[in-house]
C-alpha atoms as a printed R data frame, in Angstrom:
    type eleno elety resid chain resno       x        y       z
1   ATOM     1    CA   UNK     A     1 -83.464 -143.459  83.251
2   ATOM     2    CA   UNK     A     2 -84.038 -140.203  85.132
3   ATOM     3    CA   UNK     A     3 -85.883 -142.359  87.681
4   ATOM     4    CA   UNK     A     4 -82.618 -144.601  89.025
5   ATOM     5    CA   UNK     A     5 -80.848 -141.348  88.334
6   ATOM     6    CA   UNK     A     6 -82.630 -139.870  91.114
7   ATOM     7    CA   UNK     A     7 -82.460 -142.656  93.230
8   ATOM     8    CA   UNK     A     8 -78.809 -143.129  92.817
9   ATOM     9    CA   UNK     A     9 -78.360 -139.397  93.436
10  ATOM    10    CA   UNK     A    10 -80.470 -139.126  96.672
11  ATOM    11    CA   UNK     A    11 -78.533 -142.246  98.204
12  ATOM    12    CA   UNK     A    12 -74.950 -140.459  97.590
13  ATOM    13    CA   UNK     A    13 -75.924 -137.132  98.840
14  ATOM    14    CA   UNK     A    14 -77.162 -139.365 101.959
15  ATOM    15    CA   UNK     A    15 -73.672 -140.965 101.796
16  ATOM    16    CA   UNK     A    16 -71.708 -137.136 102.105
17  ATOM    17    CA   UNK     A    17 -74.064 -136.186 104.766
18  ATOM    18    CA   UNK     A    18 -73.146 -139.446 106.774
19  ATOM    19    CA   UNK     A    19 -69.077 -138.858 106.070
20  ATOM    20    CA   UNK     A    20 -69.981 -135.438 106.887
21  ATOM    21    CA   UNK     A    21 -70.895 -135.641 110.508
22  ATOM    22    CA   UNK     A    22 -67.480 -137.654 111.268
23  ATOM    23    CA   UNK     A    23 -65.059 -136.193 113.714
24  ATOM    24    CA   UNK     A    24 -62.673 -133.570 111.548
25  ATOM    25    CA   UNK     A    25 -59.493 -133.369 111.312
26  ATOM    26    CA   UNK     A    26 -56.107 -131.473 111.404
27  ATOM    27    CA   UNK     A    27 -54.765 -133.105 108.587
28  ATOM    28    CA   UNK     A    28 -53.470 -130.917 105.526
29  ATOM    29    CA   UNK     A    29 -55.042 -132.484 102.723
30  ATOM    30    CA   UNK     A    30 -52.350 -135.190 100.576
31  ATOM    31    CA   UNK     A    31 -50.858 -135.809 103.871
32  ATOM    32    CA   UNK     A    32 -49.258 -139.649 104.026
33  ATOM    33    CA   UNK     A    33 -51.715 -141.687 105.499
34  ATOM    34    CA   UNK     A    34 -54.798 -140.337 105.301
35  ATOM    35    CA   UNK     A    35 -57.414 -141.512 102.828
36  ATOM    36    CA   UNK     A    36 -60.829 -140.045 101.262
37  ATOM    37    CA   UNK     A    37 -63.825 -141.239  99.623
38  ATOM    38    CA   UNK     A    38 -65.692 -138.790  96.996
39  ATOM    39    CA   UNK     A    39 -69.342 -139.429  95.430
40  ATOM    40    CA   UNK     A    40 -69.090 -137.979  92.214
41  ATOM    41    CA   UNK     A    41 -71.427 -136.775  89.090
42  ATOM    42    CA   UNK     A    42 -69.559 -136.445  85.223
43  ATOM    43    CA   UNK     A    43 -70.836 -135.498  81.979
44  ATOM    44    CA   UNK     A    44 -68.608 -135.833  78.841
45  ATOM    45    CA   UNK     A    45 -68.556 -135.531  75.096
46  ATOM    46    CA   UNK     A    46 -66.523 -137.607  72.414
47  ATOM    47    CA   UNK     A    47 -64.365 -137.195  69.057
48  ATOM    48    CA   UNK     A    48 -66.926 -140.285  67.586
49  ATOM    49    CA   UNK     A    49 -70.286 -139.662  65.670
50  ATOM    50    CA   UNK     A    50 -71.297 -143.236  67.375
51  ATOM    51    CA   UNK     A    51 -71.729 -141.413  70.578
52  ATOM    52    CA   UNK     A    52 -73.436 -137.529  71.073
53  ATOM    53    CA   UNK     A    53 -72.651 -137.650  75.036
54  ATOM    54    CA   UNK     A    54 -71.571 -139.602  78.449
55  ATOM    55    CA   UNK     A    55 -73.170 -139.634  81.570
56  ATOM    56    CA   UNK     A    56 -71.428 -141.210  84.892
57  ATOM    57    CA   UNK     A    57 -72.214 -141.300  88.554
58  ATOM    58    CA   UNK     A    58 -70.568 -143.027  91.229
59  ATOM    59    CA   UNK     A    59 -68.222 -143.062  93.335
60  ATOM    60    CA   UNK     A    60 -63.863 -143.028  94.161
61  ATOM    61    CA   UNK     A    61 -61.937 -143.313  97.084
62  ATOM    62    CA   UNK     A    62 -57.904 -143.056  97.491
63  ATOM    63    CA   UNK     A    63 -55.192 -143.853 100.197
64  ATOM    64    CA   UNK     A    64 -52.350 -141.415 100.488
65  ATOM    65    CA   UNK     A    65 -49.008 -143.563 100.778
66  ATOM    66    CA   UNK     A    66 -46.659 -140.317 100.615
67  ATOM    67    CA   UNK     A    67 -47.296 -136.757 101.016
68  ATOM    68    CA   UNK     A    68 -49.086 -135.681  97.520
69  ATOM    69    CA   UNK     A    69 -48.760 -139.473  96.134
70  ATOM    70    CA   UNK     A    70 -52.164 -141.408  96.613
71  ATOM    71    CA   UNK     A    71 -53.624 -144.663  94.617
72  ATOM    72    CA   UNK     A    72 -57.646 -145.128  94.717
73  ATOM    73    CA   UNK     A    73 -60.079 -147.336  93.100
74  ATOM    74    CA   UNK     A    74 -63.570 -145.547  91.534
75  ATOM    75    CA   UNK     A    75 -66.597 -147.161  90.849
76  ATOM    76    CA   UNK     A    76 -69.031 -145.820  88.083
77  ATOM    77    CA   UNK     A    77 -72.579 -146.025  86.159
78  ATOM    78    CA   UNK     A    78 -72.332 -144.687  82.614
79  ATOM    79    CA   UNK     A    79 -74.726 -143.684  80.252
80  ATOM    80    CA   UNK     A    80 -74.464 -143.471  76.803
81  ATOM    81    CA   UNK     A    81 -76.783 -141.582  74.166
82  ATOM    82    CA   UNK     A    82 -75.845 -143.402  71.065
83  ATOM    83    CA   UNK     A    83 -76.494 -142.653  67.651
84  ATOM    84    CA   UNK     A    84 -77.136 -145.369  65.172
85  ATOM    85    CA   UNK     A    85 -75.392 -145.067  62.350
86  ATOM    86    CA   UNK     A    86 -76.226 -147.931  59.605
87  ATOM    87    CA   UNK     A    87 -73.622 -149.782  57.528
88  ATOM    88    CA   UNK     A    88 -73.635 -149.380  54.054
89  ATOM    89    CA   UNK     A    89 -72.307 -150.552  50.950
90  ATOM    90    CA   UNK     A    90 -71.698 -150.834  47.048
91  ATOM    91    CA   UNK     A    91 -73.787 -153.713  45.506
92  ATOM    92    CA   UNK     A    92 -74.374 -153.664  41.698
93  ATOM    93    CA   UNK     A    93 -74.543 -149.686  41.346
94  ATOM    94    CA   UNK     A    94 -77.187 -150.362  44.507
95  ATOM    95    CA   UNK     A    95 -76.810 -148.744  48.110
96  ATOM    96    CA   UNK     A    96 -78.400 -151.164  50.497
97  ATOM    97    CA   UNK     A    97 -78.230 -151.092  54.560
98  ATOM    98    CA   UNK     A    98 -76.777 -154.310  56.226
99  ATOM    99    CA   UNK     A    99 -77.369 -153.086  59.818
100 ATOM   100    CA   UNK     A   100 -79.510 -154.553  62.355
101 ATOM   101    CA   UNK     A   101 -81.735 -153.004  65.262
102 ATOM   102    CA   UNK     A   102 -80.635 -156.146  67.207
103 ATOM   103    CA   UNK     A   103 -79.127 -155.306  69.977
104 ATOM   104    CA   UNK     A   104 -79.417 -151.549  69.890
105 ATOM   105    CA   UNK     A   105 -80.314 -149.232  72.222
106 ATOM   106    CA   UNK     A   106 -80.780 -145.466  71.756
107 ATOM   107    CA   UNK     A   107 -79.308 -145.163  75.732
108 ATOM   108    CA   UNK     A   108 -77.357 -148.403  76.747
109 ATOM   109    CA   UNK     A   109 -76.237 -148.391  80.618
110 ATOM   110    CA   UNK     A   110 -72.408 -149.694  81.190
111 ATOM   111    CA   UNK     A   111 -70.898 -150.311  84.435
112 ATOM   112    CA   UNK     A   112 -67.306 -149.914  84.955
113 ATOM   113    CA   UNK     A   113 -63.844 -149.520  87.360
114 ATOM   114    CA   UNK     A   114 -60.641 -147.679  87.064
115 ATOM   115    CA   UNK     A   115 -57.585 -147.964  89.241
116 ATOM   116    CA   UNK     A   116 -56.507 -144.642  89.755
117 ATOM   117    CA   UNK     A   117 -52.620 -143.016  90.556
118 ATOM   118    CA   UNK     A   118 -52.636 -138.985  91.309
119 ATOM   119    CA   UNK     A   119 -49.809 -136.607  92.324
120 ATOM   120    CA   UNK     A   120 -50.536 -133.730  93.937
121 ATOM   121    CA   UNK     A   121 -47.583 -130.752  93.075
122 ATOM   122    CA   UNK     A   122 -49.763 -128.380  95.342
123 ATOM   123    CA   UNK     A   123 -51.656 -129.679  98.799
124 ATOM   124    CA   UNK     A   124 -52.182 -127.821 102.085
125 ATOM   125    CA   UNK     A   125 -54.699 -127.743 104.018
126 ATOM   126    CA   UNK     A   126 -57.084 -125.201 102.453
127 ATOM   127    CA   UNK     A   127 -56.806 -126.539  98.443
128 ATOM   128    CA   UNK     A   128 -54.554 -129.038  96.700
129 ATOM   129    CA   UNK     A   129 -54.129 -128.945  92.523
130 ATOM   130    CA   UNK     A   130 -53.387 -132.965  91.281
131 ATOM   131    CA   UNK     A   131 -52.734 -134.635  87.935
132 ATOM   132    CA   UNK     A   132 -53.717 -138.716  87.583
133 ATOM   133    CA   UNK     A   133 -54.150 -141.593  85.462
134 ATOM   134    CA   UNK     A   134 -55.349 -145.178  85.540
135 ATOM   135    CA   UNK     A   135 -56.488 -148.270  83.925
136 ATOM   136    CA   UNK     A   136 -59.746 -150.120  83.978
137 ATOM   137    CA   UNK     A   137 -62.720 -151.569  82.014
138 ATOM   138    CA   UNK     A   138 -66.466 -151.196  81.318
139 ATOM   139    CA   UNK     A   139 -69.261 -153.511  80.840
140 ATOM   140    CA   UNK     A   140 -72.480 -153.660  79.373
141 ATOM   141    CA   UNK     A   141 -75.241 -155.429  77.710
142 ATOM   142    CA   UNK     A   142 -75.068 -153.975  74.712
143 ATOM   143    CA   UNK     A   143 -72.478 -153.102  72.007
144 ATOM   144    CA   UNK     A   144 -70.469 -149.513  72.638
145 ATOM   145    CA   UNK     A   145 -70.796 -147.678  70.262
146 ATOM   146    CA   UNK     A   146 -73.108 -149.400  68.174
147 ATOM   147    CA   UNK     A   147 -71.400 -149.188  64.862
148 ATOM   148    CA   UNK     A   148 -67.792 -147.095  64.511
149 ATOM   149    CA   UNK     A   149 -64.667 -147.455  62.349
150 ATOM   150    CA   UNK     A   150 -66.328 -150.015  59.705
151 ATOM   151    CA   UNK     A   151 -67.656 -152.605  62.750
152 ATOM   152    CA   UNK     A   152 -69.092 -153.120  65.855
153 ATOM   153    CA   UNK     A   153 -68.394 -151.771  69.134
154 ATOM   154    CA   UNK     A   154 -67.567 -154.358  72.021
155 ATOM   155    CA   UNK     A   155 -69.535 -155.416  75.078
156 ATOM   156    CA   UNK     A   156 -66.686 -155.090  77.311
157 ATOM   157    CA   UNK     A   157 -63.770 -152.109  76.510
158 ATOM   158    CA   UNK     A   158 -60.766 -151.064  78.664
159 ATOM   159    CA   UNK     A   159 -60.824 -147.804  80.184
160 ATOM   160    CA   UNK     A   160 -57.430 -144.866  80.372
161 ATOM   161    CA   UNK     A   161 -58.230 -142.080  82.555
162 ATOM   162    CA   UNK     A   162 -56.151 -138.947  82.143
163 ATOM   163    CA   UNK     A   163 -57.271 -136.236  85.104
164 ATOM   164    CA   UNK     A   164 -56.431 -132.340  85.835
165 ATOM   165    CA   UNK     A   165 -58.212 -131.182  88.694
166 ATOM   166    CA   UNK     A   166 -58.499 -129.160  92.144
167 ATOM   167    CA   UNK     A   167 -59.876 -129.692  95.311
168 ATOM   168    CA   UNK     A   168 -60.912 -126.705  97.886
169 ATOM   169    CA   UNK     A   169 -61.932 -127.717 101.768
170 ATOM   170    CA   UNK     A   170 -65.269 -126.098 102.969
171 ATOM   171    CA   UNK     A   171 -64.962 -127.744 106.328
172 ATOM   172    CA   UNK     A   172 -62.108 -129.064 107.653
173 ATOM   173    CA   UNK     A   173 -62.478 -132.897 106.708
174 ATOM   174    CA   UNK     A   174 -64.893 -131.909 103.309
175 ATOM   175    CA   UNK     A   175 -63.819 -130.726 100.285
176 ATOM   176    CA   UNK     A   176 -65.408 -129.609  96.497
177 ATOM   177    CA   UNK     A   177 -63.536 -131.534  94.076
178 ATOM   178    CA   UNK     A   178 -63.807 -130.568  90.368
179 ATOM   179    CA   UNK     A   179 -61.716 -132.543  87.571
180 ATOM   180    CA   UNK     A   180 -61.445 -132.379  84.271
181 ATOM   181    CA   UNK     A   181 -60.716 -135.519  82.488
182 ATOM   182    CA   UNK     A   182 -59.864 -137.219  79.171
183 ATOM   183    CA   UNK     A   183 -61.166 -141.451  78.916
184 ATOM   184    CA   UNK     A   184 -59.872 -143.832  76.135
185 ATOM   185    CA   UNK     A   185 -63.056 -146.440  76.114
186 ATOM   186    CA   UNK     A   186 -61.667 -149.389  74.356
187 ATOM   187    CA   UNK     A   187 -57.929 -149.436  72.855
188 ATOM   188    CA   UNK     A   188 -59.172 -150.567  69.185
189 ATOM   189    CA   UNK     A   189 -60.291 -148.580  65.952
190 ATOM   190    CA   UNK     A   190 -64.075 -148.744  67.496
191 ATOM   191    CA   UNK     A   191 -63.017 -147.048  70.938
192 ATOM   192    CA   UNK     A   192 -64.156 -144.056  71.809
193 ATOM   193    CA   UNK     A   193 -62.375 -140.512  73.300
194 ATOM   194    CA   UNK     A   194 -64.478 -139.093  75.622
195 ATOM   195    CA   UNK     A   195 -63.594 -135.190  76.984
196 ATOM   196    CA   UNK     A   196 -65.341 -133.516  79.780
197 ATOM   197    CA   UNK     A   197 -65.136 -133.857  83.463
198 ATOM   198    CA   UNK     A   198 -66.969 -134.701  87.015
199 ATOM   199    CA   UNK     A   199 -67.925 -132.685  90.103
200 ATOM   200    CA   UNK     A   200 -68.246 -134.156  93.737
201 ATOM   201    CA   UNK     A   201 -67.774 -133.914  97.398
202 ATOM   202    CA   UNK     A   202 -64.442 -135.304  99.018
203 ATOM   203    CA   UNK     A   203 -64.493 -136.526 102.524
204 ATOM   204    CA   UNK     A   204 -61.129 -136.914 104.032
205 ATOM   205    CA   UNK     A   205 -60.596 -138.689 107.173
């Protein structure tokens, strides 16, 4: 795991050098019309026993149609550290386990998108402050979570972002953004709410 982590890593940190060196800008950041792309690194815990932690890396990237008022897509890698939990049951005064280890996996990889919509109450050109949401989905090759809620978990789950976060420029055209976020994975009794945030670098051009 820590392996593609680091290659993952090392290839987005190459990406924010590359946006780096483009030609800055006057632009007050949230002006209409400009757009910016922001590698990004998120840990997160949940309300579930299924699930001690979340992992995600990747990437998002908005388009500003009004001043404050931008849309976006992101793009992440999630990992999970699940916890097994067995199903159990009553049987003739006996307790006997009815789960399987088929399919499970102590750290199952998902892959997932979110449309994203953000308003921005404060922007200029040194910080901006911006509450969001979205929809989207993840997928994987296993079951998340493994077992929750009396069943288990799905291969494919829709995603609700809630975000409250900040942004401060270091350069004129780069920024540290910093967001705290609450996720909805999968709208059923086996979903999962996931609290914690993500760090990364915003390029704005």
């Amino acid at each position: 795991m820590y392996a593609q982590f680091n290659k993952i890593w090392v290839l987005l940190l190459a990406l924010c050098i590359g946006f780096a060196a483009l030609p800055a800008t006057s632009n007050a950041m949230g002006e209409a019309g400009t757009m910016h792309v922001t590698p990004e690194f998120g840990y997160y815990g949940t309300g579930q026993k299924s699930v001690n932690s979340i992992m995600t890396f990747g990437a998002s990237g908005g388009y500003f149609v009004a001043d404050g008022l931008s849309i976006g897509l992101e793009a992440l890698a999630y990992s999970f550290d699940v916890r097994k939990i067995d199903r159990r049951g009553p049987v003739t005064n006996f307790i006997y386990a009815v789960a399987s280890d088929d399919g499970y996996s102590s750290n199952p990889w998902a892959f997932g998108a979110n449309a994203l919509i953000r308003y921005y109450p404060v922007h200029t050109d040194k910080a901006a402050f911006f509450i969001g949401t979205g929809i989207g989905g993840l997928f994987s090759g296993d079951r998340i979570p493994y077992y929750e809620n009396g069943g288990r978990g799905n291969y494919g789950n829709p995603t609700l972002p809630v975000d409250l976060g900040f942004a401060v420029n270091m350069t004129q055209n780069v920024a540290f953004e910093l967001t705290g976020r609450y996720q909805r994975i999968g709208f059923d009794n086996h979903g999962l709410d996931a609290w914690g945030g993500h760090a990364g670098i915003r390029i704005t051009f």
